[in-house]
C-alpha positions as CSV (number, residue, x, y, z in Angstrom):
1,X,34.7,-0.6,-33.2
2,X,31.7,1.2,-33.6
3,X,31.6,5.2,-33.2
4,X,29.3,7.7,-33.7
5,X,30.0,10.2,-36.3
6,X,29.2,13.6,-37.9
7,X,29.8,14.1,-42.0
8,X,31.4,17.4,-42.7
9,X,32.3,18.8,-46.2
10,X,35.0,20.7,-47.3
11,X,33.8,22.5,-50.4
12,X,36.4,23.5,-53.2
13,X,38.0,22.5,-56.8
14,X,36.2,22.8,-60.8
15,X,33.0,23.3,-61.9
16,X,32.7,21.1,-64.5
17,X,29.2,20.7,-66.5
18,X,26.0,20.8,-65.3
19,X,26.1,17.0,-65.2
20,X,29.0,17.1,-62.7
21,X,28.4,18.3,-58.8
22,X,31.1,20.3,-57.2
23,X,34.3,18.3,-55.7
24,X,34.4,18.0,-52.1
25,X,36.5,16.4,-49.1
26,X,34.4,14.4,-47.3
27,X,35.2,14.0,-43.2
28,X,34.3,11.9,-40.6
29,X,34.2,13.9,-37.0
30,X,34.0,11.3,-34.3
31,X,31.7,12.2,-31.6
32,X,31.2,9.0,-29.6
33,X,32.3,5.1,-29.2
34,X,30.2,2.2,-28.3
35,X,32.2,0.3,-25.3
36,X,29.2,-2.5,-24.8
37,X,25.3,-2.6,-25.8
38,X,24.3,-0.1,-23.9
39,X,26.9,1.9,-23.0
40,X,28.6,5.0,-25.2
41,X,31.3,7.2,-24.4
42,X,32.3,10.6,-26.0
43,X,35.5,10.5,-27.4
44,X,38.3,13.4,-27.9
45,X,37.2,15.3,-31.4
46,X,39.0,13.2,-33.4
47,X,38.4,13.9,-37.7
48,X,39.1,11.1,-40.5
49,X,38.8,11.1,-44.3
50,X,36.2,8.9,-45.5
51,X,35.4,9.0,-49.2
52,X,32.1,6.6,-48.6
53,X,30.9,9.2,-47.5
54,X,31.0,11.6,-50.2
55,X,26.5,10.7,-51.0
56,X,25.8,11.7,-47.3
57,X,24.5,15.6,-46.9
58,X,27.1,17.6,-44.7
59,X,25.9,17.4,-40.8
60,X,24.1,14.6,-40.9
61,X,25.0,12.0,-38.2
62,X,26.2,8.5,-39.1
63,X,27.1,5.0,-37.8
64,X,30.4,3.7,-38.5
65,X,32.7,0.6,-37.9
66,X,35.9,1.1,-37.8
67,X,39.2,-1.5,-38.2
68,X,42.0,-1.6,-35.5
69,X,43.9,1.0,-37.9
70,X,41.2,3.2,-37.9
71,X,40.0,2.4,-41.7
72,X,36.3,2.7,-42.6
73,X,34.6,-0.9,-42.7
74,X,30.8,0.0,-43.2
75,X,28.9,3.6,-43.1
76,X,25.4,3.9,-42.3
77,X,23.0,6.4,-41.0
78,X,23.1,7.1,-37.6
79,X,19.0,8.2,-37.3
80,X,17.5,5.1,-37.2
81,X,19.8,3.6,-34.7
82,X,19.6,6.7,-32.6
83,X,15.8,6.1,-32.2
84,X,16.5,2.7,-30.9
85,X,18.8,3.8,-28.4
86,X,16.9,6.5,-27.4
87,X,13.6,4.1,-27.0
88,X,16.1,1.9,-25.2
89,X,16.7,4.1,-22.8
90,X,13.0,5.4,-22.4
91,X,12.4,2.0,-21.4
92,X,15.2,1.9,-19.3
93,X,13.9,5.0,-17.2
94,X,10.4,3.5,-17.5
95,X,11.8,0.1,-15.4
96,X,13.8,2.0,-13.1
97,X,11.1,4.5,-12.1
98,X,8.7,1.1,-12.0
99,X,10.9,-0.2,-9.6
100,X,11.6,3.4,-7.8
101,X,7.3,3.1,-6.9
102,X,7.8,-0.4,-6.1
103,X,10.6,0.4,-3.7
104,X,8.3,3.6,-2.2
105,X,5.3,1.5,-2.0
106,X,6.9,-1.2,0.1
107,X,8.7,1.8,2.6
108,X,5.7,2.9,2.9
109,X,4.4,-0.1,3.6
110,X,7.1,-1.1,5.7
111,X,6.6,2.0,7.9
112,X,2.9,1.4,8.0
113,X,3.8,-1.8,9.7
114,X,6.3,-0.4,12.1
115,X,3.6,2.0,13.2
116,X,1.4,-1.1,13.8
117,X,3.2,-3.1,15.8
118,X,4.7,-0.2,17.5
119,X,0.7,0.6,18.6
120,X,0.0,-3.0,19.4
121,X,2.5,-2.8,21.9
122,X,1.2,0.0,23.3
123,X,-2.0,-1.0,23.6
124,X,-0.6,-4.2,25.3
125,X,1.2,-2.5,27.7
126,X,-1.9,-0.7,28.8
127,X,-3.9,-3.2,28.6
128,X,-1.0,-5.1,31.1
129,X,-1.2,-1.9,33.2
130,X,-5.3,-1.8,33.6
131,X,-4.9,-5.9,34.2
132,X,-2.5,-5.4,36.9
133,X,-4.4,-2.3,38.7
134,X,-7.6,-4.6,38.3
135,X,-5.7,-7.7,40.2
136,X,-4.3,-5.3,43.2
137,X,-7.7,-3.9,43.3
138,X,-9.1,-7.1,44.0
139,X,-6.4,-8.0,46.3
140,X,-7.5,-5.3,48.4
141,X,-10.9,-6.3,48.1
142,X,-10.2,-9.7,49.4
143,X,-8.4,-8.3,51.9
144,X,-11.6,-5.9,52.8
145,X,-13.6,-8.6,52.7
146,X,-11.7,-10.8,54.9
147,X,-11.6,-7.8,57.3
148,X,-15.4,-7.8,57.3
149,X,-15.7,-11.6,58.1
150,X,-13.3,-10.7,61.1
151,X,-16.1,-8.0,62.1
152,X,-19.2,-9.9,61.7
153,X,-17.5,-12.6,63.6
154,X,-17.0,-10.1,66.1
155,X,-20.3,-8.6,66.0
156,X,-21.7,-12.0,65.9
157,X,-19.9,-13.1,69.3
158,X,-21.1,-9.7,70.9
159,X,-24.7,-10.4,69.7
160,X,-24.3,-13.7,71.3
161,X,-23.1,-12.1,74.2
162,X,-25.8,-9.5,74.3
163,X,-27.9,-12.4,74.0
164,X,-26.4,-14.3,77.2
165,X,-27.1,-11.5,79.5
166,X,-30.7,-10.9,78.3
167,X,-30.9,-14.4,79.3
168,X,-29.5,-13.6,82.6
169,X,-30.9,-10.6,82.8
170,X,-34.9,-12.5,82.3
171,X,-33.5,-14.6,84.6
172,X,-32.8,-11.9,87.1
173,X,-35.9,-10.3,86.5
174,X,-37.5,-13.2,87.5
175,X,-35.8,-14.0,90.4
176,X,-37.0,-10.3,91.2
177,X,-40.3,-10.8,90.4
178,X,-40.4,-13.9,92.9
179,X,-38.6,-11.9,95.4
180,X,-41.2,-8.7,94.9
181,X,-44.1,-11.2,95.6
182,X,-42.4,-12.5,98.9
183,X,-41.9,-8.5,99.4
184,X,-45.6,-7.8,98.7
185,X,-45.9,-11.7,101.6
186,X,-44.3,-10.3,103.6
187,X,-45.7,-6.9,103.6
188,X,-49.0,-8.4,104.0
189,X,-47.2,-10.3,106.7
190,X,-46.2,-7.4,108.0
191,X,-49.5,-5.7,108.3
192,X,-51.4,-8.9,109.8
193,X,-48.7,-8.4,112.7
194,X,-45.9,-10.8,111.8
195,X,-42.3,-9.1,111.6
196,X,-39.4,-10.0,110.7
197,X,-36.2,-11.8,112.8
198,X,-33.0,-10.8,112.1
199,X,-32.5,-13.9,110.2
200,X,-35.1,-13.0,107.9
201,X,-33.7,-9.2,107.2
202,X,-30.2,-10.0,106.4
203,X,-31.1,-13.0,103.6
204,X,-33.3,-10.4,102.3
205,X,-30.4,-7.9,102.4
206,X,-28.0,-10.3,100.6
207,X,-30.8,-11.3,97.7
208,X,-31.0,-7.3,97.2
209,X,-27.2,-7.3,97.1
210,X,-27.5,-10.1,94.5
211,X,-29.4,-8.2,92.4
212,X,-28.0,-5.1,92.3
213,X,-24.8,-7.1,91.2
214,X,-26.6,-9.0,88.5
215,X,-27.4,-6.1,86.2
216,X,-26.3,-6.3,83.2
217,X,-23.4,-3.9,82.2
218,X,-23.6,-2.1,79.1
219,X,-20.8,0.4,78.7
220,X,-18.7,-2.3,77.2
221,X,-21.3,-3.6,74.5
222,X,-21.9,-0.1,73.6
223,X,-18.3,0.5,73.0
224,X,-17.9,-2.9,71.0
225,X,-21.0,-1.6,69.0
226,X,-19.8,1.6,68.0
227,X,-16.3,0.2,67.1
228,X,-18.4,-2.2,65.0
229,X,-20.1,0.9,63.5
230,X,-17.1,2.7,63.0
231,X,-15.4,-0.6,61.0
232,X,-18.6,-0.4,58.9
233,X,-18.5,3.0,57.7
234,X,-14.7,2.8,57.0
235,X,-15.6,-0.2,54.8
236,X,-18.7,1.3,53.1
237,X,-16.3,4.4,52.7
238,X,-13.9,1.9,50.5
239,X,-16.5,0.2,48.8
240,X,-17.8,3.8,47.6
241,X,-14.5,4.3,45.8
242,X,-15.0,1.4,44.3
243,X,-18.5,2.0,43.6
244,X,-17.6,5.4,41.9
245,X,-15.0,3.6,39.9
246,X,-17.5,1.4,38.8
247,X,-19.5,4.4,37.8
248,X,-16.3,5.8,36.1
249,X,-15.8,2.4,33.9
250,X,-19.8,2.1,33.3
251,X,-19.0,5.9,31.5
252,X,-16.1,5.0,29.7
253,X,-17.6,2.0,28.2
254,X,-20.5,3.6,27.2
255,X,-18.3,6.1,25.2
256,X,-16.3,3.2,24.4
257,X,-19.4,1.7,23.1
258,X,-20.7,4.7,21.3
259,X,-17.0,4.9,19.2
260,X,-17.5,1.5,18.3
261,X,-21.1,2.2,16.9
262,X,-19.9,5.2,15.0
263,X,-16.4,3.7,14.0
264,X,-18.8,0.6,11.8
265,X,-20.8,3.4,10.2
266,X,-17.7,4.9,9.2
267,X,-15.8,1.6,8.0
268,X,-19.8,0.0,6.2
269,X,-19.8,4.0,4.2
270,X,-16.2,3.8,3.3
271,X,-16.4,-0.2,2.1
272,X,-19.5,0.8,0.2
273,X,-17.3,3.6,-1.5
274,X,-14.0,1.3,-2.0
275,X,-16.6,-1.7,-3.5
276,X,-18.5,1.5,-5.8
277,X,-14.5,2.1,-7.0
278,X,-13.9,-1.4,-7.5
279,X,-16.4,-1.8,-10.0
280,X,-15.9,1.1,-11.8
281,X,-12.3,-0.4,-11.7
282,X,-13.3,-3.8,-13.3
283,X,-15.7,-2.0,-16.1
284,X,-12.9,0.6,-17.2
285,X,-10.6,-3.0,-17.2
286,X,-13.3,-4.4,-19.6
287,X,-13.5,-1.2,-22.2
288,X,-9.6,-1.4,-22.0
289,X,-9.6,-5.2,-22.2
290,X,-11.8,-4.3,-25.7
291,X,-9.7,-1.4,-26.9
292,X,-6.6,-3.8,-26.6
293,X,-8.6,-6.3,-28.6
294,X,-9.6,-3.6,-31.6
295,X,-6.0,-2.0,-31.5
296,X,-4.6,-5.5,-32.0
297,X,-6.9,-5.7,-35.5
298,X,-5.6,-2.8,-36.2
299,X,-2.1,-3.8,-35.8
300,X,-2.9,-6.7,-37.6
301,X,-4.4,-5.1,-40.4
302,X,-1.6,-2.7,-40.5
303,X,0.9,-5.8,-40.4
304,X,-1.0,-7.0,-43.6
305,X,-0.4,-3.5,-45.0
306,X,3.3,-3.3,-44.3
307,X,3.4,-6.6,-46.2
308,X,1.4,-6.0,-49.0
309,X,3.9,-2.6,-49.3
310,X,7.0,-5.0,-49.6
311,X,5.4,-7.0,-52.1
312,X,4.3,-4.0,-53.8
313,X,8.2,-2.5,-52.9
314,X,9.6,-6.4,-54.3
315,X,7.5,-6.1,-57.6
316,X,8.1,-2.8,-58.0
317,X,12.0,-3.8,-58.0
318,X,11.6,-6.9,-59.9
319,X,10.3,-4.9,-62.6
320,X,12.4,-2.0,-62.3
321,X,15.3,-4.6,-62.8
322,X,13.5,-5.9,-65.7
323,X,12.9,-2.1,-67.5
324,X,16.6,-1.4,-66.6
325,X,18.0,-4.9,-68.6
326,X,16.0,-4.0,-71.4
327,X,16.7,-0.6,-71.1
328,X,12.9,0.4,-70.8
329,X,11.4,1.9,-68.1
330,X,14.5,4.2,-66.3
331,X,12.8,7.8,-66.6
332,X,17.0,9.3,-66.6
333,X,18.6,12.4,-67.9
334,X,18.1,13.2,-71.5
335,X,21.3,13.3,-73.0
336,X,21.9,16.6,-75.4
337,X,24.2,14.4,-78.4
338,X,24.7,17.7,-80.2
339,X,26.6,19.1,-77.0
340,X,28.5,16.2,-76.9
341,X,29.5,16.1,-80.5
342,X,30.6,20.1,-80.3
343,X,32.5,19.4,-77.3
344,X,36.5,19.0,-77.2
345,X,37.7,15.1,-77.2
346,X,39.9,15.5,-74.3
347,X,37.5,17.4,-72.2
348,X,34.6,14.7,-73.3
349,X,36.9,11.9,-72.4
350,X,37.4,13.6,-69.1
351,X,33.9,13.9,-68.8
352,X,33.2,9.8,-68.8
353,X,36.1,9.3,-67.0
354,X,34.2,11.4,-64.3
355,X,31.1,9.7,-64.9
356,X,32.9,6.3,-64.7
357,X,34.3,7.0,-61.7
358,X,31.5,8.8,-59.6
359,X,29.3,5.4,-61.2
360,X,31.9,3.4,-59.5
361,X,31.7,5.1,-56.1
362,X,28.3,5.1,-56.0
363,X,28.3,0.9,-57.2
364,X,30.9,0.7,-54.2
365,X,28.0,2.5,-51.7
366,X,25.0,0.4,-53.3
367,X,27.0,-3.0,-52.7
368,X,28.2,-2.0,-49.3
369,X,24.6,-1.2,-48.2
370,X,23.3,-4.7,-50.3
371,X,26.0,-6.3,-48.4
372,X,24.4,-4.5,-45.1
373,X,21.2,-5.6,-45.9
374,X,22.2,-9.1,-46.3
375,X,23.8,-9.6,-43.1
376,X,20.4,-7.6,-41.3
377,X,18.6,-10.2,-42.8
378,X,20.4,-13.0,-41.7
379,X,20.5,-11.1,-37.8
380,X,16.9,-11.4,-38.2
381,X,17.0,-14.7,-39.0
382,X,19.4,-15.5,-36.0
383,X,17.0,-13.8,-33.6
384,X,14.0,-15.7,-35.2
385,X,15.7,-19.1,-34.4
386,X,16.2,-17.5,-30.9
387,X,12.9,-17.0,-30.5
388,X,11.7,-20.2,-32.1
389,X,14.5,-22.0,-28.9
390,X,13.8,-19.3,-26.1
391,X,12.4,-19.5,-23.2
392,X,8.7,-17.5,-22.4
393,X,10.8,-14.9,-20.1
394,X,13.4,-14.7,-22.6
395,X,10.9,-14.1,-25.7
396,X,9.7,-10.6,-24.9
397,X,13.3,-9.1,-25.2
398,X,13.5,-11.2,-28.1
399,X,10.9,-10.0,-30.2
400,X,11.6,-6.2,-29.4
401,X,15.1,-6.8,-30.7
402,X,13.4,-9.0,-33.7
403,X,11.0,-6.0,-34.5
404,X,14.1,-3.3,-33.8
405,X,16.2,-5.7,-36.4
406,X,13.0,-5.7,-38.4
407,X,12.4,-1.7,-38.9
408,X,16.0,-0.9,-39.3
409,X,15.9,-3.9,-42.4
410,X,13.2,-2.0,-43.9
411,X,14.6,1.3,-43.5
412,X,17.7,0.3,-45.6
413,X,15.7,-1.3,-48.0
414,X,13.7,1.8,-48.3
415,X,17.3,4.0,-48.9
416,X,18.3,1.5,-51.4
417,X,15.4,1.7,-53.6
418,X,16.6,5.1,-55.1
419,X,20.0,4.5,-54.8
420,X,19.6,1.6,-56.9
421,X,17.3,3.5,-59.6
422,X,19.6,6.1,-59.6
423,X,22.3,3.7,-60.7
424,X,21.0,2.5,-63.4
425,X,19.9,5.9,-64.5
426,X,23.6,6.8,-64.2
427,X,25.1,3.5,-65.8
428,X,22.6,4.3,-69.0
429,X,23.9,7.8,-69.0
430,X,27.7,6.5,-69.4
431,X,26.8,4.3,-72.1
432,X,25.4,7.2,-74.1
433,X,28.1,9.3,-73.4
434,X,30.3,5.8,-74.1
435,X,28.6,5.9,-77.4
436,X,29.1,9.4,-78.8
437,X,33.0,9.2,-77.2
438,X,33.7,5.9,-79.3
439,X,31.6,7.2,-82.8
440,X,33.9,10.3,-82.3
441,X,37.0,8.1,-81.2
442,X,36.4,6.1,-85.1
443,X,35.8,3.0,-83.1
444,X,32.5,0.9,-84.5
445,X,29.9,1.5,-82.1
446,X,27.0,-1.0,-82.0
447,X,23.9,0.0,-83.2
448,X,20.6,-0.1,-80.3
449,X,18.3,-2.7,-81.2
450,X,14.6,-1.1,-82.4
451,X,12.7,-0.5,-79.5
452,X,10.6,-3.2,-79.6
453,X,10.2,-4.1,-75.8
454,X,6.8,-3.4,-73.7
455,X,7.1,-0.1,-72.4
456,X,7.2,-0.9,-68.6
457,X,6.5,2.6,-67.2
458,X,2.9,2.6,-67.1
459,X,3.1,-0.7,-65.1
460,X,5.7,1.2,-62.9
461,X,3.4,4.0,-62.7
462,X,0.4,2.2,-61.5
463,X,2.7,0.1,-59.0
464,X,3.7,3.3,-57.5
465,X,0.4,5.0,-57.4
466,X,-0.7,1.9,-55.1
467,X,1.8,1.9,-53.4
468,X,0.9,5.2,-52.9
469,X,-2.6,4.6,-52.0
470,X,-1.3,1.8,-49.5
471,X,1.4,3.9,-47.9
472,X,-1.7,6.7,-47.0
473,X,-4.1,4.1,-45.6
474,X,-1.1,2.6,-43.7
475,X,-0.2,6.2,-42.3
476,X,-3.9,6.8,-41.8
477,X,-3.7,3.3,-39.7
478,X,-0.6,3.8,-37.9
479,X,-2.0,7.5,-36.5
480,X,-5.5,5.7,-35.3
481,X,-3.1,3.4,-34.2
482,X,-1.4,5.9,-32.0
483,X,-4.2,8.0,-31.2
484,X,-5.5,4.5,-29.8
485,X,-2.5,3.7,-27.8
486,X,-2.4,7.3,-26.7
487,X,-5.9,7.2,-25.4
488,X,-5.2,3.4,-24.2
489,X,-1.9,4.6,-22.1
490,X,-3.5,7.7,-20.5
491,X,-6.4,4.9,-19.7
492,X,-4.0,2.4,-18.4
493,X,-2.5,5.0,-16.2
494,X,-5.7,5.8,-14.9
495,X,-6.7,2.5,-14.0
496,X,-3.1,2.6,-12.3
497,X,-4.1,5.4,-10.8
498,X,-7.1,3.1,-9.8
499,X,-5.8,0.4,-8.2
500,X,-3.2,2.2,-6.8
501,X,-6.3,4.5,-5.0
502,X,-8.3,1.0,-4.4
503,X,-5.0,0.0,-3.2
504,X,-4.7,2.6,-0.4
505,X,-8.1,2.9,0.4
506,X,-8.1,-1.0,1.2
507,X,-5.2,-0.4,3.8
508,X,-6.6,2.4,5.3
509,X,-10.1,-0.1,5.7
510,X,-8.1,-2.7,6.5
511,X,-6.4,-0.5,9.5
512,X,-9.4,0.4,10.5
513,X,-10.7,-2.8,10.4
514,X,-8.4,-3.7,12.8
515,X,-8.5,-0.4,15.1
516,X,-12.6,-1.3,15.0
517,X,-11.7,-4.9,16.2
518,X,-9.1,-3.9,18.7
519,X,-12.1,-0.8,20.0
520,X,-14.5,-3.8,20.6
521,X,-12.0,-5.6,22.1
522,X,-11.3,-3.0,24.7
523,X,-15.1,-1.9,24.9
524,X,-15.8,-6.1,25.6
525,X,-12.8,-5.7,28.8
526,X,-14.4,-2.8,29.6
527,X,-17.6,-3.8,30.3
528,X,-16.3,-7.6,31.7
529,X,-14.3,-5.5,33.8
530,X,-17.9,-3.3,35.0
531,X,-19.9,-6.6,35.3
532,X,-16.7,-8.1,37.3
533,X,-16.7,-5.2,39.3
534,X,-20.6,-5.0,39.8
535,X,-20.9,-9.1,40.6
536,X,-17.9,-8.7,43.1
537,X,-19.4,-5.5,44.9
538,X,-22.6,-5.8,45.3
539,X,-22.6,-8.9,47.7
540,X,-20.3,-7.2,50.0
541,X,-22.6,-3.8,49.9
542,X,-25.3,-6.6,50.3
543,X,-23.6,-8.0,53.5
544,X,-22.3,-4.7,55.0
545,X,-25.9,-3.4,54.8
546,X,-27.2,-6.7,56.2
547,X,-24.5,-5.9,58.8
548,X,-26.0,-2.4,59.7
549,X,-29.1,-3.6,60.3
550,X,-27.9,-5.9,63.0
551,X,-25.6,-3.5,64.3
552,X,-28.7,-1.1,64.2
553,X,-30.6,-3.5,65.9
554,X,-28.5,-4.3,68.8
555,X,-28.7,-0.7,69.7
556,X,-32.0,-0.8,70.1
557,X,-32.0,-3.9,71.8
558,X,-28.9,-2.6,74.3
559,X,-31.4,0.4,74.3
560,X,-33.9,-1.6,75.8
561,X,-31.7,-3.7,78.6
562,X,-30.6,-0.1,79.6
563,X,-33.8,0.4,80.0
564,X,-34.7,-2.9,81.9
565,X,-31.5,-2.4,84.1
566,X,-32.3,1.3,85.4
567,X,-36.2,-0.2,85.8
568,X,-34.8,-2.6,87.7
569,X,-32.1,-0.4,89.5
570,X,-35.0,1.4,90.9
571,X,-37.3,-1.6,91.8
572,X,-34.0,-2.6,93.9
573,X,-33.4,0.9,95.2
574,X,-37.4,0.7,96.7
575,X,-37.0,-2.5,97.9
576,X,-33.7,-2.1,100.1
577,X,-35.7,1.5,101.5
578,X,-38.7,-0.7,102.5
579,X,-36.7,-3.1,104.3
580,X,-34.3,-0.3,106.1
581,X,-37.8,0.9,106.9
582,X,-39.3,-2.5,108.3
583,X,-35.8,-3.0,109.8
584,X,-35.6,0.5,111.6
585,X,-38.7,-0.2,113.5
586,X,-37.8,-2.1,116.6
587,X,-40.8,-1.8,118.4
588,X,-42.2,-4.4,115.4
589,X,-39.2,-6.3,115.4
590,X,-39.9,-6.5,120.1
591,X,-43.6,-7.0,119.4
């Protein structure tokens, strides 16, 4: 099992030679365990001995695995592996607040649309209101209007009546006329000595009586008239509500109208602004696009650096391995002999028994981490072939584990290069102290071959002084590098900020888009509804006026048989005295 770990260092024992560091106990203070991939879990403080650890500086924080009976398997430094976590979990935080904006976005969308539908209804439900006031409105105007057919029928039976006794009453007057000429006969009669009989006076009594019936009466057309009157005004007093709520919806879709007019200025300004943002969108997409392109050069280029730097790191070993087997090239301790000749057997012996020993530990640690090394590179292999199988979702995952696999390879590489040169300056130091022990042991020591090899170090130096060189352009590279993805994130989230803007800006067109629509809409009932009302209206104003005007002239013509009648009344009244006259004079009637 895999816990994380902190070194601590008890300090005690000899000082021995300068050559020798102070002994120390070397702990292991477990902090946390690893239950999955992702998941750690502190632990109780719990403290083991682990010698391996004796190269690691006291504090530091380390990586280590564990057997079943708690026995170190493998050490390694916990700061790489920290990082990855740690990015892990930036990432982690990075999705779930991705998907936290995702979420708000489609709330707020989801509310947006609630709100929507819950005004479409609304406006329905008006709109089903105004509908349903408009159809009892012209229910009642049907019934109005059926009202007034009853009245001009009426009206029209009491002109025809009118009519009938004008006729009658011409008649009459004609009958009078003839009976005034036999009147004016007769008087003329009368005065050429002719009289009347008695048979005479009382027909001309009776066609005096006749006439006096036969005037027309008018008290009863003028009553039927100024019913008829008073029917017309009550109508023309409903149709001037109507007419002023005509007047009402001519206003209201003028206002309507006028909304509407400065609701499209509004939207055309505001889609002019949203297309303006639009393209400053697409060009700050296209110098991003182009960054992204340069900054993957870059990358590349820096790729071919990190490369070159392992080939430089590979040769570099290759002929550091070569120095160290012919014992060129390994810049180590210079041995004093003469101190080692002075000094006491025992305590020399005691002295490469040390240096054997601490040469042995430190063999132990190199192979452990060779051993390390080996199986990171066959992990990276195993995620290469899963890569090389995957699927295109899978790969992305893939290749940020490949490239996690990848840096903590080369950091281990990087730790064993001076590990590894410090060996074999420590393995050349115990065969010159080896040496001197067995000359002053008596034992036969083989003399060291003439140095005859090629003196390596300048090759070594040059190797290092490019890698040098290399390692400065690469850091020079890898801070444009970040400066670029700096500048290329904080312009990435502004063309977030962008879209998300553009984003908003198209609902809010979009809403009113459709609040413009559903205005013109409304304003297009409102002014059917006027026309509707006008086209319905004005033929029964048309018809009721019409209406008046007969009315109006039936007075006058009622006005005028009144007239007639009392004329007549009177010719009558003179008529009937001249005969009482004629018939009160008996001495005509004897003679």
């Amino acid at each position: 099992m895999l816990y994380l770990a902190e070194v601590q260092k008890q300090k005690g024992g000899l000082l021995t030679t300068n050559l020798l560091s102070s002994s120390s106990k070397t702990e292991l203070k477990l902090l946390a365990c690893q239950r999955t991939d992702q998941n750690w879990s502190t632990v109780s403080e719990d403290v083991i001995t682990a010698d391996e650890a004796n190269k690691l500086n006291d504090g530091a924080l380390v990586l280590v695995e564990l057997t079943p009976n708690r026995q170190v398997q493998r050490i390694q430094e916990a700061g790489r592996p920290l990082v990855n976590i740690l990015q892990n979990f930036s990432r982690q935080l990075e999705k779930f607040k991705l998907k936290e904006d995702e979420i708000d976005q489609w709330k707020q969308s989801l509310t947006f649309q609630a709100q929507e539908l819950n005004r479409r209804e609304m406006e329905m439900e008006v709109r089903l209101e105004q509908l349903q006031q408009m159809e009892d409105e012209f229910h009642q105007l049907e019934a109005q209007k059926e009202e007034f057919e009853t009245s001009r029928t009426e009206i029209e039976k009491l002109q025809q009546e009118i009519e009938r006794n004008r006729q009658e009453l011409e008649g009459a007057w004609e009958h009078l006329r003839g009976e005034q000429r036999r009147l004016e006969e007769f008087q003329a009669d009368s005065q050429q000595g002719k009289v009347l009989d008695e048979e005479q006076s009382r027909v001309l009594s009776e066609l005096l009586d006749r006439l006096s019936s036969r005037v027309a009466p008018t008290e009863t057309v003028r009553e039927h008239l100024n019913l008829s009157f008073e029917l017309v005004e009550k109508q023309q007093a409903t149709l001037n509500q109507h007419w002023q709520k005509l007047e009402e919806q001519k206003t209201l879709a003028t206002q309507q109208q006028e909304e509407v007019e400065r609701l499209s200025q509004t939207f055309s300004d505001r889609q002019n602004t949203w297309e303006q943002a639009q393209n400053s969108l697409h060009q700050h997409t296209s110098e991003l696009k182009v960054n992204t392109a340069i900054l993957a050069s870059k990358q590349e280029y820096a790729q071919i650096l990190k490369e070159q730097l392992r080939n430089q790191e590979d040769l570099y070993q290759q002929i550091q391995s070569l120095a160290a087997t012919s014992g060129d090239g390994i810049l180590g301790q210079k041995v004093d002999v003469k101190a080692l000749e002075n000094m006491p057997l025992d305590e020399l012996q005691r002295l490469v028994q040390d240096l054997q020993e601490k040469f042995d530990i430190d063999s132990s640690f190199v192979h452990d981490q060779e051993q390390e090394l080996k199986y990171k590179q066959e992990a990276i292999e195993e995620v290469q072939n899963k890569i090389d199988q995957a699927s295109d979702h899978d790969v992305i995952n893939l290749e940020m584990e490949l490239a996690d696999e990848k840096d903590l390879y080369q950091m281990l590489n990087q730790s064993l290069v001076g590990q590894r040169r410090n060996l074999l300056q420590r393995q050349k130091l115990i065969k010159q102290h080896q040496s001197v022990l067995l000359r002053r042991q008596g034992h036969a020591v083989t003399n060291e071959p003439e140095d005859n090899s090629i003196d390596l170090g300048p090759i070594l130096l040059q190797n290092e002084n490019q890698r040098q060189q290399q390692s400065q352009e690469l850091q020079k590279l890898e801070r444009e590098i970040e400066q670029m993805q700096a500048g290329m994130e904080l312009a990435q989230g502004m063309i977030d900020n962008q879209v998300h803007d553009l984003e908003e800006k198209r609902q809010e067109l979009k809403t009113m888009e459709n609040n413009l629509q559903s205005l013109r809409t409304a304003t297009t009932e409102c002014w059917g509804r006027v026309n509707l009302y006008q086209e319905t209206l004005q033929p029964i104003q048309d018809s009721l006026d019409a209406l008046r005007q007969k009315l109006q002239s039936m007075v006058d013509s009622l006005a005028q048989v009144q007239e007639t009648g009392d004329y007549q009344l009177q010719a009558i009244a003179q008529m009937r005295h001249t005969l009482l006259d004629l018939i009160s004079q008996p001495e005509l009637l004897a003679s």
